[in-house]
Backbone bond lengths (Angstrom), bond angles and torsions (degrees), N, CA, C in turn:
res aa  C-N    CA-C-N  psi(-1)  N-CA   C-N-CA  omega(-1)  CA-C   N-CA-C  phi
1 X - - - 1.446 - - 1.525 111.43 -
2 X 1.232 120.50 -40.36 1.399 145.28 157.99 1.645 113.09 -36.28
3 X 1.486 118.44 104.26 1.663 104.64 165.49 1.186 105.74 -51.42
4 X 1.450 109.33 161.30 1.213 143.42 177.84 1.859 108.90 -22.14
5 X 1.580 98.22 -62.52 1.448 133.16 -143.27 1.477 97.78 -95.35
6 X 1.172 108.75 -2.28 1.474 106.52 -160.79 1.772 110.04 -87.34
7 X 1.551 113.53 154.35 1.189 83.60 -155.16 1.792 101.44 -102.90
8 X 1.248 122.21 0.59 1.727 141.00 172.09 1.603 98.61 -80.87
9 X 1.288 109.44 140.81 1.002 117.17 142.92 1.902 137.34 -124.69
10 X 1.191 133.03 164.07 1.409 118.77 -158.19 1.796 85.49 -128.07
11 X 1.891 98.83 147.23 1.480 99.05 -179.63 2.152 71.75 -177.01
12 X 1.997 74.28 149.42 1.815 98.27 170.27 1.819 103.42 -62.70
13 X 1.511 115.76 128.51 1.276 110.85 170.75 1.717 106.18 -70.26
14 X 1.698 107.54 139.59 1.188 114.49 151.65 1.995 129.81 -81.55
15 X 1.116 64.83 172.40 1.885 77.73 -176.02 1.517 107.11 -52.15
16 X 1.702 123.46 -6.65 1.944 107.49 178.93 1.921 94.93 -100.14
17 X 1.413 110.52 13.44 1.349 104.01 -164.95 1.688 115.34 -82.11
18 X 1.428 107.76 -6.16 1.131 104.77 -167.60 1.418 131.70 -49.65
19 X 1.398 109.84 -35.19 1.133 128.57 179.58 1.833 114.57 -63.88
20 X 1.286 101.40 -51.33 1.615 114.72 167.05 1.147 106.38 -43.00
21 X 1.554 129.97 -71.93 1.694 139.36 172.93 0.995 111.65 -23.87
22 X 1.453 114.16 -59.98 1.710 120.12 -159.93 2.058 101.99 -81.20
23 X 1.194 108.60 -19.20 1.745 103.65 -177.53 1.519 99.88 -73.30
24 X 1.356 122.88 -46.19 1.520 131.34 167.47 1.335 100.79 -40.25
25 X 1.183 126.64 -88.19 1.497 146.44 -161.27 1.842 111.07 -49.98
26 X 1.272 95.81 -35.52 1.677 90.90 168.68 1.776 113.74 -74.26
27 X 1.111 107.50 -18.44 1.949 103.27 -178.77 1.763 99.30 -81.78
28 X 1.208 115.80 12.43 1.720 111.89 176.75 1.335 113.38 -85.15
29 X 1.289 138.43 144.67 1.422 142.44 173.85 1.510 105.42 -46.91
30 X 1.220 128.05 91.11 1.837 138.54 175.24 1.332 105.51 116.40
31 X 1.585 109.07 19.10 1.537 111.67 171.14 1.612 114.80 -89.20
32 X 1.475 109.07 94.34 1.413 108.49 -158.93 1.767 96.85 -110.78
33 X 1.268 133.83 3.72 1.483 138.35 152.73 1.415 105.69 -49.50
34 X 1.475 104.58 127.82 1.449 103.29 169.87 1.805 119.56 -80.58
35 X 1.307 134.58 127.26 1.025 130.77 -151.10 1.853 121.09 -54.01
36 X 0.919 110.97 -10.23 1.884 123.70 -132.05 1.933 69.10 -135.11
37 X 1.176 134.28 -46.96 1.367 112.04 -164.73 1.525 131.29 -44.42
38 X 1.089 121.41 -177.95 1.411 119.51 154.24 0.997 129.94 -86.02
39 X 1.637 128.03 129.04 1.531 106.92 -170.23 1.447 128.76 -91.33
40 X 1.042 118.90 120.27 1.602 139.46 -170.21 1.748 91.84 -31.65
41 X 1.652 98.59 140.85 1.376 115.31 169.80 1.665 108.59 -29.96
42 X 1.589 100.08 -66.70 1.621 108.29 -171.77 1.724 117.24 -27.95
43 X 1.709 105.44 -41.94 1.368 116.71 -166.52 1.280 101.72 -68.55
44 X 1.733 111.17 -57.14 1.485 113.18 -177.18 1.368 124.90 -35.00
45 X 1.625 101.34 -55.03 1.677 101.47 -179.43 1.613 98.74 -89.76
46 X 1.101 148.83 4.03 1.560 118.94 138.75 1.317 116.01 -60.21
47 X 0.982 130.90 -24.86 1.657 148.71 -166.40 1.557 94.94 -81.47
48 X 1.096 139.87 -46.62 1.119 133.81 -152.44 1.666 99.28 -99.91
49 X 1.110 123.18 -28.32 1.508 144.90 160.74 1.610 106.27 -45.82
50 X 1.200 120.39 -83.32 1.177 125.77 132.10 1.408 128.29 12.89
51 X 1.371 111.59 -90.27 1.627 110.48 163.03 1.175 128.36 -56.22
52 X 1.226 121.88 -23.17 1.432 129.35 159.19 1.356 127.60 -73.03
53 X 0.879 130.92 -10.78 1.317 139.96 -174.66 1.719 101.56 -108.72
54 X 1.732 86.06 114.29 1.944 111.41 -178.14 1.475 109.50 -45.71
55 X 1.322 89.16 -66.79 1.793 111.22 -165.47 2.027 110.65 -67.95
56 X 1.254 119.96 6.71 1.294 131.52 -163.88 1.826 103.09 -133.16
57 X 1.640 88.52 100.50 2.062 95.54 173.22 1.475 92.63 -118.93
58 X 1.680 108.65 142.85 1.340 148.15 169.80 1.183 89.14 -95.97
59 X 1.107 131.89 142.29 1.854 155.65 178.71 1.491 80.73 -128.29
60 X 1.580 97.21 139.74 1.653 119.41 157.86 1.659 99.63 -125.43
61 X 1.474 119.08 160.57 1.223 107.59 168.57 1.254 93.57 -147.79
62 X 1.266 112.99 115.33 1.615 120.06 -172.17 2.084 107.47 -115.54
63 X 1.571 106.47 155.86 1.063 119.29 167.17 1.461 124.93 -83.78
64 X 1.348 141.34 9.78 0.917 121.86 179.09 1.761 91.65 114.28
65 X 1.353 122.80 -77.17 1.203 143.38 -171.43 1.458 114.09 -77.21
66 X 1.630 132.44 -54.30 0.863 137.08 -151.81 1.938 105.72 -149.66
67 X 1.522 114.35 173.58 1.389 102.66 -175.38 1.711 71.50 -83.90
68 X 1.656 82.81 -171.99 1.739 91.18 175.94 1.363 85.27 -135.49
69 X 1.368 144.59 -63.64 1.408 162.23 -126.25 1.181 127.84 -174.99
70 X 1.419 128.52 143.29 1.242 142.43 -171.12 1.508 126.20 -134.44
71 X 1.367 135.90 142.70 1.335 130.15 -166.56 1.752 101.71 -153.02
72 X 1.113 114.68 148.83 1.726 118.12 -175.45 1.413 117.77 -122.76
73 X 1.588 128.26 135.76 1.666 117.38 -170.28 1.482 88.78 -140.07
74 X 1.259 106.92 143.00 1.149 109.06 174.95 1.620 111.01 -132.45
75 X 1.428 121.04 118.68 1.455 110.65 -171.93 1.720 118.68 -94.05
76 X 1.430 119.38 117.76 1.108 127.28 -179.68 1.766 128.82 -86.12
77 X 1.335 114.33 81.66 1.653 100.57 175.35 1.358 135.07 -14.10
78 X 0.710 123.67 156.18 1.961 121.49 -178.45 1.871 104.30 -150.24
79 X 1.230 108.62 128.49 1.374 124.15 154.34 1.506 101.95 -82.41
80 X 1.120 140.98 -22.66 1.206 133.34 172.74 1.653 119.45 -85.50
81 X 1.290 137.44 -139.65 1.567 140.49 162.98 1.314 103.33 30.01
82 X 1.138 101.37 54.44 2.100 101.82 172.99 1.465 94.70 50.23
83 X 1.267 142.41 73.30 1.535 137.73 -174.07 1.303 112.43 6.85
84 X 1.334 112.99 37.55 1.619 100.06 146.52 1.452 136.80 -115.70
85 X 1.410 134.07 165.41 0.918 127.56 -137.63 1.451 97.62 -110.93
86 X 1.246 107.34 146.32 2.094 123.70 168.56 1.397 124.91 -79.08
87 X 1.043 135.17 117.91 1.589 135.76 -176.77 1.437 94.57 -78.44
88 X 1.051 118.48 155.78 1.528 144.88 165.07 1.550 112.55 -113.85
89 X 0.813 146.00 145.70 1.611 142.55 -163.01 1.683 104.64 -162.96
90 X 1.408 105.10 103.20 1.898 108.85 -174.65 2.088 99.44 -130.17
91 X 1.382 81.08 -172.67 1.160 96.93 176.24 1.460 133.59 35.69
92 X 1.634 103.06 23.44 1.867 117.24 179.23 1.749 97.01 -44.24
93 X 1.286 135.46 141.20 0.937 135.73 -150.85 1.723 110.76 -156.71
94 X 1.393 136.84 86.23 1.755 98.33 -163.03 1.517 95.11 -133.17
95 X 1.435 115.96 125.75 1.480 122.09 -165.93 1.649 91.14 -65.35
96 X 1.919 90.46 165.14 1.377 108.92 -138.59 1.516 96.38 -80.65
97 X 1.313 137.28 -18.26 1.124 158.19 -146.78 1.581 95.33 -93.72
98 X 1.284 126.49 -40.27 1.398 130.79 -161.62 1.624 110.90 -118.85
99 X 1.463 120.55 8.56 1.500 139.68 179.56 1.809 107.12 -55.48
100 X 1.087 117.68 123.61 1.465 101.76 172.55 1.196 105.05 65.97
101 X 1.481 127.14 61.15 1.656 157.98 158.78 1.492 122.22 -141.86
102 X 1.569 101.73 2.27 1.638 93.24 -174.31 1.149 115.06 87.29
103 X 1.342 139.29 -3.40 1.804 127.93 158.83 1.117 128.12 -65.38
104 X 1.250 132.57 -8.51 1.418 131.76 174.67 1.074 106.65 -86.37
105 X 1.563 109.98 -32.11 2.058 111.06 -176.13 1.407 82.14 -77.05
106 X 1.185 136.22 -65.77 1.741 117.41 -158.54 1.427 115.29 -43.11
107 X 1.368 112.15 -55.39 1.532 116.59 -177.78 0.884 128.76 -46.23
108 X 2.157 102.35 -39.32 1.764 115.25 175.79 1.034 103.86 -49.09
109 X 1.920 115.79 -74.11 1.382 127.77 176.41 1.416 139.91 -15.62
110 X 1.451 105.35 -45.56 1.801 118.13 175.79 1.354 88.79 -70.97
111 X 1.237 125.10 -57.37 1.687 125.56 -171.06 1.582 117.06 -24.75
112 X 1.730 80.74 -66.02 1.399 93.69 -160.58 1.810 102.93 -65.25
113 X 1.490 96.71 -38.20 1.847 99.99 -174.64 1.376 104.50 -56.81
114 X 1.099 149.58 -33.40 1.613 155.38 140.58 1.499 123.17 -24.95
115 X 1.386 98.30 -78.27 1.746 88.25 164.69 1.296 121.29 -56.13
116 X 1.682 131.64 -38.98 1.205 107.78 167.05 1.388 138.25 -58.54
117 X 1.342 116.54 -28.00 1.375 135.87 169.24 1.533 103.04 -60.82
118 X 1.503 129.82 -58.13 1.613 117.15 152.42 1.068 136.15 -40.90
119 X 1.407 116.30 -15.42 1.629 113.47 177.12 1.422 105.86 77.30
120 X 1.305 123.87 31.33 1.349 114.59 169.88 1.614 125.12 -73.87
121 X 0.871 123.81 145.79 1.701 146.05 -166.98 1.700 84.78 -84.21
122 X 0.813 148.34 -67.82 1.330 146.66 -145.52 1.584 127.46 -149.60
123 X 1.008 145.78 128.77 1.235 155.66 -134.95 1.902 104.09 -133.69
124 X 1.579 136.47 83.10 0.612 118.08 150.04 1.674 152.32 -101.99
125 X 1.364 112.85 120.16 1.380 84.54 -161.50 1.989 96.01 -111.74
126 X 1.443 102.89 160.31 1.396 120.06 -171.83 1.337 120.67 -114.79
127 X 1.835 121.32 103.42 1.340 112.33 -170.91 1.737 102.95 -130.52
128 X 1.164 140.02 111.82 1.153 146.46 -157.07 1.342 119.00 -56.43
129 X 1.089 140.96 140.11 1.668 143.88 -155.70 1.525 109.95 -52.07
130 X 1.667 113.06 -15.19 1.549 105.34 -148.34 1.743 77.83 -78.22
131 X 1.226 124.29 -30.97 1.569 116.64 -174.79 1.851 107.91 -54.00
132 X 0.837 110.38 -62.28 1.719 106.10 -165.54 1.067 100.02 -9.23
133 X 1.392 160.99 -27.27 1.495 152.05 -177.89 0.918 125.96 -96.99
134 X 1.161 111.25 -44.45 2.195 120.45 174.39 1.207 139.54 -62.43
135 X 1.750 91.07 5.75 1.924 100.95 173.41 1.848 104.34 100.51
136 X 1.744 114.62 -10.63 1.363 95.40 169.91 1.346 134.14 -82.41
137 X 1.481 100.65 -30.43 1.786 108.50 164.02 1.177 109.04 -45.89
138 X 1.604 129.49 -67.59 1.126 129.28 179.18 1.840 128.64 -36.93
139 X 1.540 87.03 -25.44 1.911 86.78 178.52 1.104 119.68 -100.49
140 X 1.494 110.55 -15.12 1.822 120.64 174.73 1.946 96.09 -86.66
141 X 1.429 114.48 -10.98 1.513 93.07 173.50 1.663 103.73 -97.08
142 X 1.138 115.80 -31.55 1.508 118.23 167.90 1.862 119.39 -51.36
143 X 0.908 92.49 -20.82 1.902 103.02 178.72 1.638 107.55 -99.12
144 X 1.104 122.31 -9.10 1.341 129.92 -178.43 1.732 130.69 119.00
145 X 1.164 114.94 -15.80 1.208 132.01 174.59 1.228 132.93 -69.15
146 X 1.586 114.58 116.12 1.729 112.16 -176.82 1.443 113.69 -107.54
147 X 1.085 107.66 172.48 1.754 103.27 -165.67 1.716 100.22 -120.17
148 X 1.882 103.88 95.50 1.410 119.00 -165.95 0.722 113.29 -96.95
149 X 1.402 123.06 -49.53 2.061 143.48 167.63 1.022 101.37 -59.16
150 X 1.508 104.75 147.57 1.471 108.50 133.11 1.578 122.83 -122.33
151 X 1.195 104.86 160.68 2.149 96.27 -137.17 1.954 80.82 -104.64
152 X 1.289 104.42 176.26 1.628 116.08 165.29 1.256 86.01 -138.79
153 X 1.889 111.64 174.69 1.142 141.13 178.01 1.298 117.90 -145.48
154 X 1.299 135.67 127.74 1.328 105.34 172.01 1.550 92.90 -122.23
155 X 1.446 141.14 130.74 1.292 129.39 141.28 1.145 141.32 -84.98
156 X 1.457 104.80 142.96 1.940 102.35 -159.40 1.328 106.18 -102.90
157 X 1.433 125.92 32.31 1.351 117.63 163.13 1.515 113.74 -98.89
158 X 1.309 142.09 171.75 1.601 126.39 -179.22 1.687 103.10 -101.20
């Protein structure tokens, strides 16, 4: 998906990636894991959950050297949409070091080149309001995406 020249590349994380995921995922606003740690049992077997699960790709997008960024799709069957299925698209993620290089468009890109290759009917992806300012709205409308819904959440922890 990546020109030639480019210096990121995008690929499904495997099962040794965990560690890569979680160094990304700690530079997020409530990313309080220290990067370099070990990851707690809990993570592992979410991780392995994770790898098990068909319809569920982890995107890494690494430089050569290091991950850079991470993004999550999860494909949902449908008895409805002419039986095809809806992508879900969360957790675009791109360490702070590699922001404003083009990894979020790569990651989108494989995404989206995926669900189309699934034949999905619809493409949703979910990025929380605090973005509208920081340049991500702007790149999910540059890739094709309009903002039609409006989503709820409820979380069930207190």
């Amino acid at each position: 998906m990546a020109p030639a020249d480019h210096p990121y590349r995008v690929r499904p994380a495997s099962a040794d990636d965990l560690p890569a995921v979680l160094s990304i995922l700690a530079e997020r606003p409530g990313g309080t894991r220290p990067a370099t740690a070990e990851p707690p049992d809990r993570e592992k077997a979410a991780w392995e959950r994770v790898m098990a699960t068909r319809e569920l790709t982890v995107y890494l997008a690494e430089d050569g050297v290091e991950a850079a960024g991470t993004a999550s799709m999860m494909l949902m069957p449908h008895v409805t949409y002419d039986c095809r299925p809806t992508a879900f698209i969360e957790a675009v993620v791109v360490g702070y070091a590699h922001r404003r290089r083009g990894v979020a468009t790569l990651l989108l890109q494989q995404a989206l080149a995926d669900a189309r290759a699934a034949s999905c009917r619809k493409i949703q992806l979910l990025s929380h309001k605090r973005h509208s300012h920081d340049g991500a709205y702007d790149l999910y409308r540059a890739l094709g995406f309009t903002p039609e819904a409006e989503g709820f959440r409820l979380y069930l922890d207190p």
